[in-house]
Each structure stands twice: as C-alpha cells, then as structure tokens.
C-alpha positions in Angstrom: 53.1 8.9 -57.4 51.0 10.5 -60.3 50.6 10.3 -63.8 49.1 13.9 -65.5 47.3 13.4 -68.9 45.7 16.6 -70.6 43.2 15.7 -73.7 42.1 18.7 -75.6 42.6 21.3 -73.2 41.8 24.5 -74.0 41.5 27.9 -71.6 40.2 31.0 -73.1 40.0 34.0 -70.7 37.2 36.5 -70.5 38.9 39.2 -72.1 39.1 36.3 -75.3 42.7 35.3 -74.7 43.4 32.0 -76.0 46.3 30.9 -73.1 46.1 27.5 -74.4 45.0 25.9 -77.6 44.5 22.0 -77.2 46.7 20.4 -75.7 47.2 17.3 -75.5 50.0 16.1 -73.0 50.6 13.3 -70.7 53.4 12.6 -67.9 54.5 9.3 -67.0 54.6 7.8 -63.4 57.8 9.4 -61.4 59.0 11.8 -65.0 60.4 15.0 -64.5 58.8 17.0 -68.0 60.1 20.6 -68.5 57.2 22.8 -70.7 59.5 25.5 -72.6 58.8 28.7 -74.1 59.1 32.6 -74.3 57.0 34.0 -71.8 53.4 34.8 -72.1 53.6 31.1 -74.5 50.7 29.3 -72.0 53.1 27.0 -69.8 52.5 28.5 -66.2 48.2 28.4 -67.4 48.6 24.9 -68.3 50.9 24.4 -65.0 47.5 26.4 -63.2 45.3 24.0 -64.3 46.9 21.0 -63.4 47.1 22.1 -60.0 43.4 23.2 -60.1 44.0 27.0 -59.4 42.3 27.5 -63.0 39.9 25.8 -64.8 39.7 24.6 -68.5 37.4 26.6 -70.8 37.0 23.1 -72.4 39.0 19.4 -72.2 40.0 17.4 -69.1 42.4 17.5 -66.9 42.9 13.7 -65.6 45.1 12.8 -62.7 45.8 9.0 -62.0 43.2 8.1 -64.8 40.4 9.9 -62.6 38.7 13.6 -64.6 39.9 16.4 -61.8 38.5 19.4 -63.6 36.5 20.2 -61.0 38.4 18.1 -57.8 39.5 21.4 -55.1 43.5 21.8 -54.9 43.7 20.5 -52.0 42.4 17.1 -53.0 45.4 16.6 -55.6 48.3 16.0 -53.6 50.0 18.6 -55.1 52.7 20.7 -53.9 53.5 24.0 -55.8 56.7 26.0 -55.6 56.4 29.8 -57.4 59.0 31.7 -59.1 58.6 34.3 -56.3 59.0 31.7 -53.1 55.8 32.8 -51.4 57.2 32.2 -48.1 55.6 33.7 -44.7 57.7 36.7 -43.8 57.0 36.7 -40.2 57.5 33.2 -39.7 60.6 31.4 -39.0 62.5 28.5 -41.5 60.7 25.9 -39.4 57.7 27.2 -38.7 57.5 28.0 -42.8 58.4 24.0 -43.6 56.4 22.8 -40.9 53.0 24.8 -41.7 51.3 22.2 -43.9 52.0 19.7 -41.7 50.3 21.9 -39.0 47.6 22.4 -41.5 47.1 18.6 -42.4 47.1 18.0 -37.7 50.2 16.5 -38.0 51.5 15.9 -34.6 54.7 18.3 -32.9 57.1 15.5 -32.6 56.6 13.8 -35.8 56.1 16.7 -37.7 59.5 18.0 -35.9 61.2 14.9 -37.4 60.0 15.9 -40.8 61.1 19.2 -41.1 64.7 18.5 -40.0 65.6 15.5 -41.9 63.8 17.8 -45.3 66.3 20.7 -44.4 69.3 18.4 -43.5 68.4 17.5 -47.2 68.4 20.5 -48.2 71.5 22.0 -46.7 69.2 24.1 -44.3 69.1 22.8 -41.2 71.1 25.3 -39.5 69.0 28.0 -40.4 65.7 26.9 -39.0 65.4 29.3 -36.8 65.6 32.4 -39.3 62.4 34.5 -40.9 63.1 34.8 -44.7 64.4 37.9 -44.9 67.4 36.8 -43.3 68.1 34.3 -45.6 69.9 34.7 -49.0 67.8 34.2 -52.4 69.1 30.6 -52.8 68.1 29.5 -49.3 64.4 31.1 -49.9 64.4 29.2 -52.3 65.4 25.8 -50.9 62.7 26.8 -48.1 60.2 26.8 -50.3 61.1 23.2 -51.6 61.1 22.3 -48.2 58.1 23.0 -47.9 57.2 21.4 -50.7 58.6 18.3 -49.6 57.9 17.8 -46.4 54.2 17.5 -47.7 55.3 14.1 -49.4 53.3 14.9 -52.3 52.6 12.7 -55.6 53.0 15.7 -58.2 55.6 18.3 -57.8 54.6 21.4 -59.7 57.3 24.2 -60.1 56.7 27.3 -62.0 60.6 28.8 -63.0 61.5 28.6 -59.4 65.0 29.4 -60.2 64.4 32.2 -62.7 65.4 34.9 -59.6 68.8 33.6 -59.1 72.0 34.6 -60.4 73.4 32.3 -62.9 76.0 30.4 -60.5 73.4 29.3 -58.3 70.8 28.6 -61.0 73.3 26.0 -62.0 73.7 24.3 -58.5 70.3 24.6 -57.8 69.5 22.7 -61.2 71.2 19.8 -60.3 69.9 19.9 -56.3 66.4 19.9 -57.5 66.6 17.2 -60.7 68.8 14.8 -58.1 66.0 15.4 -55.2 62.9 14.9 -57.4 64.7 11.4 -58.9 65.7 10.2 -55.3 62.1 11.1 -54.2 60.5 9.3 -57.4 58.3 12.1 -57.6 56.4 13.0 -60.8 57.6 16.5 -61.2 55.5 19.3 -64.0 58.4 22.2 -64.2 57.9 25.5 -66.4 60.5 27.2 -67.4 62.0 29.4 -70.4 65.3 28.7 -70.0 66.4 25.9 -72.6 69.5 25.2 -70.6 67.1 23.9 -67.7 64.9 22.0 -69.9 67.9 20.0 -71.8 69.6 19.4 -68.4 67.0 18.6 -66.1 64.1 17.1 -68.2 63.1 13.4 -69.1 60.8 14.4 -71.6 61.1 18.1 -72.9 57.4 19.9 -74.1 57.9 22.9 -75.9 55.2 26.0 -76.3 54.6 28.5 -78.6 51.2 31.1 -78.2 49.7 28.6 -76.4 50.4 25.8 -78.6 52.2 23.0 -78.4 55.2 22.3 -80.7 56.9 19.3 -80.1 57.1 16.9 -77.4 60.6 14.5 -76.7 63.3 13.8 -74.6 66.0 16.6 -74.5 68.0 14.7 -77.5 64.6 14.2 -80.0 64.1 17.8 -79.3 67.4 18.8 -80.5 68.6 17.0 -82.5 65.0 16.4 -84.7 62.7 19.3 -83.8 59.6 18.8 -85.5 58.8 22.3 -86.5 60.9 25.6 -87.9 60.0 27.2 -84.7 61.7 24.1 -82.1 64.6 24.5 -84.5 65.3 28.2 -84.2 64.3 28.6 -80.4 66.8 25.7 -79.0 70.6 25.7 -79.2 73.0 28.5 -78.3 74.0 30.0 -80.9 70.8 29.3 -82.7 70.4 26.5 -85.6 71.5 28.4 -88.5 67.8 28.5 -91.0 68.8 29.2 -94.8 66.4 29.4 -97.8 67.2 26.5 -99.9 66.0 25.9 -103.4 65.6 22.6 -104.4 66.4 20.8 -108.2 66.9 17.0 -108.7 68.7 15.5 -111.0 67.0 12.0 -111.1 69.4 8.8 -110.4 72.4 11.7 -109.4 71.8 14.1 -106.9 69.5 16.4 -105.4 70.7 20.4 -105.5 70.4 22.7 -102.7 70.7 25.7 -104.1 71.9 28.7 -101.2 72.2 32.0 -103.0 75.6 31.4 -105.2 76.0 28.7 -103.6 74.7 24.7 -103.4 75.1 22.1 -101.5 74.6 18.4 -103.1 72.5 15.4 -101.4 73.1 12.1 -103.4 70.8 10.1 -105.0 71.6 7.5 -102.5 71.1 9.3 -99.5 67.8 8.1 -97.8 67.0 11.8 -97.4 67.2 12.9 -100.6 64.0 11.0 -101.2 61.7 13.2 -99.6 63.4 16.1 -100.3 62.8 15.2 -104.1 58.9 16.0 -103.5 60.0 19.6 -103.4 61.6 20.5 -106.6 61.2 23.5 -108.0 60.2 25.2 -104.7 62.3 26.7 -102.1 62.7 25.1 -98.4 64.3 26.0 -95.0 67.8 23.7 -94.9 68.7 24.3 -91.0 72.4 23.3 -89.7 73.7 23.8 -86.2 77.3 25.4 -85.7 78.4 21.5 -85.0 78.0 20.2 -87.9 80.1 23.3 -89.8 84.2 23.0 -89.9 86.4 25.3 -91.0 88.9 24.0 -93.8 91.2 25.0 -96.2 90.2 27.3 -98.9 90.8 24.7 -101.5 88.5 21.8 -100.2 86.2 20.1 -102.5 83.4 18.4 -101.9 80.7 20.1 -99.2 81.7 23.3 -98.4 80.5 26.9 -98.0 82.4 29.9 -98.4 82.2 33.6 -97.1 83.6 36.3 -95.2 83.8 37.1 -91.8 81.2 39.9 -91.1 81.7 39.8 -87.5 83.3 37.9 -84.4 81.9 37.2 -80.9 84.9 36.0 -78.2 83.1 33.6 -75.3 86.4 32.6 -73.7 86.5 28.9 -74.5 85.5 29.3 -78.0 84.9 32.8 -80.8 81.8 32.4 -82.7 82.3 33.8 -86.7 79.5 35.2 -88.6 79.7 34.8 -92.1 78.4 35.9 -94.9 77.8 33.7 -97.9 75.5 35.6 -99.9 72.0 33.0 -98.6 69.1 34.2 -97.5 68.3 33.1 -94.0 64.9 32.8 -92.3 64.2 34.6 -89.1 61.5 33.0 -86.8 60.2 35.5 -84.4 59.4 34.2 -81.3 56.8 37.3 -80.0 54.6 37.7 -83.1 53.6 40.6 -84.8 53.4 41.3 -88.4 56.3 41.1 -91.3 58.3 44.1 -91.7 57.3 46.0 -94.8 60.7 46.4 -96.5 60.1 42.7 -97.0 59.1 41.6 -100.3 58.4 38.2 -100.7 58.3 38.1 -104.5 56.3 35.3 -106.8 54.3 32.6 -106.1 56.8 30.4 -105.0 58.2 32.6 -102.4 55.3 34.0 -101.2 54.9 30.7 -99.6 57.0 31.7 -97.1 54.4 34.1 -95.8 52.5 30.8 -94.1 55.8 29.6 -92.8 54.1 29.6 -89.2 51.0 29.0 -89.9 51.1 25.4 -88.4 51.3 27.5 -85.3 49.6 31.0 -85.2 46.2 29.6 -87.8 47.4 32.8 -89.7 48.0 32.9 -93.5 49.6 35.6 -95.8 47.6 38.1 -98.1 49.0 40.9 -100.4 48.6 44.3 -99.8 50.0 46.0 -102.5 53.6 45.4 -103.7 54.2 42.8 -100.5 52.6 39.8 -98.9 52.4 40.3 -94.9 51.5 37.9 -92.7 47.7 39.1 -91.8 44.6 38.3 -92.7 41.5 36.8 -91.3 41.2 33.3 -89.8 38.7 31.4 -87.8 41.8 29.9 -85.5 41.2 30.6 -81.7 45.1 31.9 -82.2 44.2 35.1 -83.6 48.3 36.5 -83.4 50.5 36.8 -86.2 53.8 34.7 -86.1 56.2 36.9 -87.8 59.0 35.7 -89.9 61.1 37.1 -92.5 64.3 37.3 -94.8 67.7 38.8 -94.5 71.1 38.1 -95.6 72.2 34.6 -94.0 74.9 35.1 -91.0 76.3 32.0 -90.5 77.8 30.7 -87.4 80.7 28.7 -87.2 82.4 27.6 -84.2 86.2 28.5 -83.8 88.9 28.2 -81.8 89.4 30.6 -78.8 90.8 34.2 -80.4 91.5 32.9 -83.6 94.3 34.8 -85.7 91.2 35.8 -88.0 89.4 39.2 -87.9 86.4 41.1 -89.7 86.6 40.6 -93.4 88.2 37.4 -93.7 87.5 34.8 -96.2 86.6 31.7 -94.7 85.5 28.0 -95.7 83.8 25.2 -93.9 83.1 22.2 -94.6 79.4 21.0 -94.2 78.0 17.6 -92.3 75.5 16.5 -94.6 74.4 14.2 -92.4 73.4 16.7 -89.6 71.5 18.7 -92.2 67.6 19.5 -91.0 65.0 19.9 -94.1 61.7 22.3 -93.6 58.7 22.7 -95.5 57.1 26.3 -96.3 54.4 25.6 -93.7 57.8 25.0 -91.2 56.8 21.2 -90.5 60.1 19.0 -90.9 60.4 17.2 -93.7 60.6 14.0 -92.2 63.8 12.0 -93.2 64.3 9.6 -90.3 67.4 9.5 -88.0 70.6 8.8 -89.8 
C-alpha cells in the first residue's frame, strides 16, 4: 500500500503555462480519490507527476512519507492505466498481461498463474489468446487493468480510463473497477471529468479548476456543502440553481432575501441567518438544488417562489420545468474568458460581482467605459479570466413524468430553507455549518 501527499506543488511549462497552482493534497492508505474537472483543469499533470512521468516546477511529491521528485517510475510501484488503453497490438491478451512480469524476470509458470487468475477476475480469461484488435472496447479495457494488476502494485493511477466507452458499459465498468480496487486494498489516484464517476466511485472527491484546487471531501461534503461558487455550479445534474440575492435584516425578526420581486425570509432564529446578517446591504449568491424546490398550490404561504414555465425538458422518469421568476441568476463559466459586453454590472455594490472568481483565476474586475469586465492585470501565476455573468434566473424544478403542464404556465414551489446554500461576492461559502 501507499499514501500520496503533495505540499505546494506547482508545474509551470516552458511555454509559461501554469498546469497546476499549489496544491496541496494527500491520499490516505488503501483510498480511492477521484480529481474532477473540465478538461485542460490540471488533473492528468498532477496525475503525471505522481507517477513521475513529469516533474514539479516547485513542491514535493512524497510517497510513503519519503520526497520522490526525483525517484525514476519505475521505483514507485506504480501501475498506470490511460484513457487510450496503450495495449501492444501485436501481442496477444496474455502475452499483454503477462509483459511486466516478463520485464520484472518473473518465472513462466508462476507468472502463468498470475495472468489467469487476474483475467478470471476480470471476466477475460477466455480471450487470452486474442491480439487487441480483436477484442471489443470494454475488454481493451479490462486488459489494460489486467495488466495493471497482475503487477501487484501499491498505487493505482488511472487517467479517465472509461471516458472511450459507451455509457452502458461506463456504468458496469464503474462498479468493476471501485469493487476491484477495494477487494485489492489498493490506494487508487483516478482522474476523471465525469461527476457521476467521482460521486459513485470516490472515497474522497478533489475537485480542479485552471489548475487549482477547489474543494476537497467525500462525495456527500462535496455536494451537499461545496466550498466555493464554482463546486456548486459544476456538480449536480441539473445544476444547483445560483440566484442574486440581496440581503436586509430586520434585527430580533428575520433576515430578507431579496430575489427580483421576490424574497425569501430566514428567521432570526435560524443559526444561518447569523452570518448571513454580516452582508446587509449587499447582494449574495443564494444557491438551491432542484431537491429542495416542490411544487404546491398557487395559494401557499409561507416559502414559496412563483413563475411561469419558460420551458420543459422530458427525461423519462422525471420532466425538468424552467421557470421564470423574474431573479437574476449567476452563470459560472467553467472555460474562462472574458464577460460578455452586453453585461453591465452597475454600482458599487454589484460591481462586486466582477471578482466573483477571483478566489480562483487571481483576476479582479476593472471598468472600461460604461461596464466592468473581468480583466486586468495581476501578479497570480493563473493569468486566465474566470468568466461569470448575469441573466434572467431559469429555475429548475423537478416534476413528475409528462406533467399535464406546458410552456407558459404559472407555477409555485415551495422552498427548503434548510437546504439553502449562501455565497459571498468573492464565491467563498458563507460558512453556516450543517443543519
């Protein structure tokens, strides 16, 4: 077994790319972490480095306690499995399993013993006598884990080895490789950019974002408290619904949550309302997942939102309706680039909005002319524009399958208070504790 720890790495390319930006990450004895994000965010440089293929521009990469910066792949009992299987066309299954065993002088008959009882794990054993491009995408790809295995490493490394597979098999594969990696008691590194993996498979997910990294938790912390705007908006299907809140308190009562024509009411009681007092007068991000929104009556009191259907999306087991109720929402772009210019971001207060990401692109707004844009000049070694912005708030409810509702319809819900997430104007959660 193997414990990874990475303390202030950093890798800057020659061409001046920052692929990653300190981080600091360790994984426990026999865990299965998942590092997340869009592609291009750092997670298969960081994956690199652990298996020694690159090396930091700066920090240390420690393995079992011991600095390994400079210790050869081979010395790290790693075993790697690509998104792209790298098997050897011309040899056969066997011969593919078996070659590191071969490598390390493994002898015939024990190394024959190997191979078949990792492929009667695998489900492959009666194909041992194929060459790869006989075999179908999912059995290339449980080849390559085979090899893998059969090395009897103490890190797994896998960089989105299931990212070529149709979504059926993605799924069966998911559980195959989490089950395997458990049973094996293997300390398993996997990259990926596909949240559904991550929450599945993970004991601990670490999310990435331009080389950064966001937030760090098992599957539930990460979803259900993401620490920034950005964890918020890039996990859940459909997306954590991100409204521009502004916030008044009336001391001893309430605290108001004020969304377009609308507001929503935290009491005075209400641990959370506490530290969302520090921001009165000043506009926030209130973030609520299609969960915690029911539809109800038109004449409920209390909690509720009201709008009209601007459009429906059908999934089979459940519709999805968009609604408008005349909010603002905020958009979190996950590529970067800078604000769209029909986007006026008004007075002081609001303007804030324009270092929304700064927390994680070191970028903060200007004005240029009539409009703050999200630009400027910063010494940060992340020298790329995270671009958010403003638009009329679509919010997502969860219905029933083909509800007897269509565009246009007015429609109420009422809102979990509870399940309610708070962001500050730098997109930091506002940190009320678990309810």
């Amino acid at each position: 077994m193997t414990t990874v720890a990475l303390k202030d790495v950093i890798k800057v390319f020659r061409d001046g790319t920052v692929a990653v930006d300190t981080i600091n990450l360790e994984v426990n004895d026999g865990e299965f972490m998942v590092l997340l994000g869009p592609s291009g965010c750092g997670k298969s440089t960081v994956l690199r480095m652990i298996a020694g293929l690159e090396e930091p521009t700066s920090g240390a990469v420690m393995l079992d306690g011991e600095w390994a910066n400079e210790l050869p792949p081979r010395e790290r009992r790693i075993a790697m499995v690509f998104q792209d299987f790298a098997l050897y066309p011309h040899m056969s299954v066997n011969d593919n399993i078996a070659f590191p065993l071969k490598l390390a002088g493994v002898e015939p008959t024990p190394r024959g013993e190997r191979v078949g009882d990792v492929a009667s794990a695998l489900g492959i054993g009666d194909v041992l006598a194929r060459r790869p491009s006989q075999l179908s995408g999912g059995q290339r790809q449980r080849v390559a884990m085979g090899r893998a295995i059969v090395r009897r490493p103490g890190l797994f490394l896998m960089d989105e080895p299931l990212s070529n597979l149709d979504s059926g098999l993605r799924a069966e594969l998911r559980a195959e490789i989490s089950g395997l990696t458990r049973e094996l008691g293997v300390t398993t590194v996997y990259v990926t950019h596909d949240q559904a993996e991550a929450l599945t498979m993970a004991d601990r997910v670490a999310i990435m974002r331009k080389g950064v990294l966001q937030d760090v938790g098992t599957p539930t912390q990460v979803y259900g408290r993401p620490a920034t705007l950005y964890v918020a908006a890039f996990l859940g299907s459909p997306r954590m619904n991100l409204l521009e809140a502004s916030v008044y308190v009336h001391l001893d009562r309430y605290v108001t949550l004020t969304l377009g024509e609308q507001a929503l009411y935290l009491p005075w009681n209400d641990i959370r309302s506490r530290a969302v007092a520090h921001y009165h007068g000043e506009r926030i991000v209130v973030g609520m997942r299609a969960e915690a929104l029911t539809p109800v009556a038109p004449d409920t009191s209390g909690d509720v939102l009201r709008g009209r259907i601007r459009y429906l999306e059908h999934h089979g087991h459940e519709s999805l309706a968009f609604l408008d109720i005349g909010a603002s929402a905020i958009v979190v772009d996950e590529v970067g680039g800078p604000i769209d210019g029909d986007t006026p971001l008004g007075q002081r207060g609001l303007r804030r909005f324009g270092q929304m990401m700064q927390r994680f692109t070191g970028r903060v707004a200007v004005e240029q002319g009539e409009h703050a844009s999200i630009g400027g000049t910063n010494t940060s070694v992340l020298n790329d524009p995270g671009r958010h912005h403003r638009r009329p708030a679509e919010l997502a409810v969860r219905l029933a399958p083909y509800p007897a509702v269509s565009t246009g319809h007015p429609l109420s819900v009422k809102v979990r208070m509870d399940a309610l997430h708070f962001f500050d104007d730098r997109g930091d959660r506002i940190d009320v504790g678990w309810r």
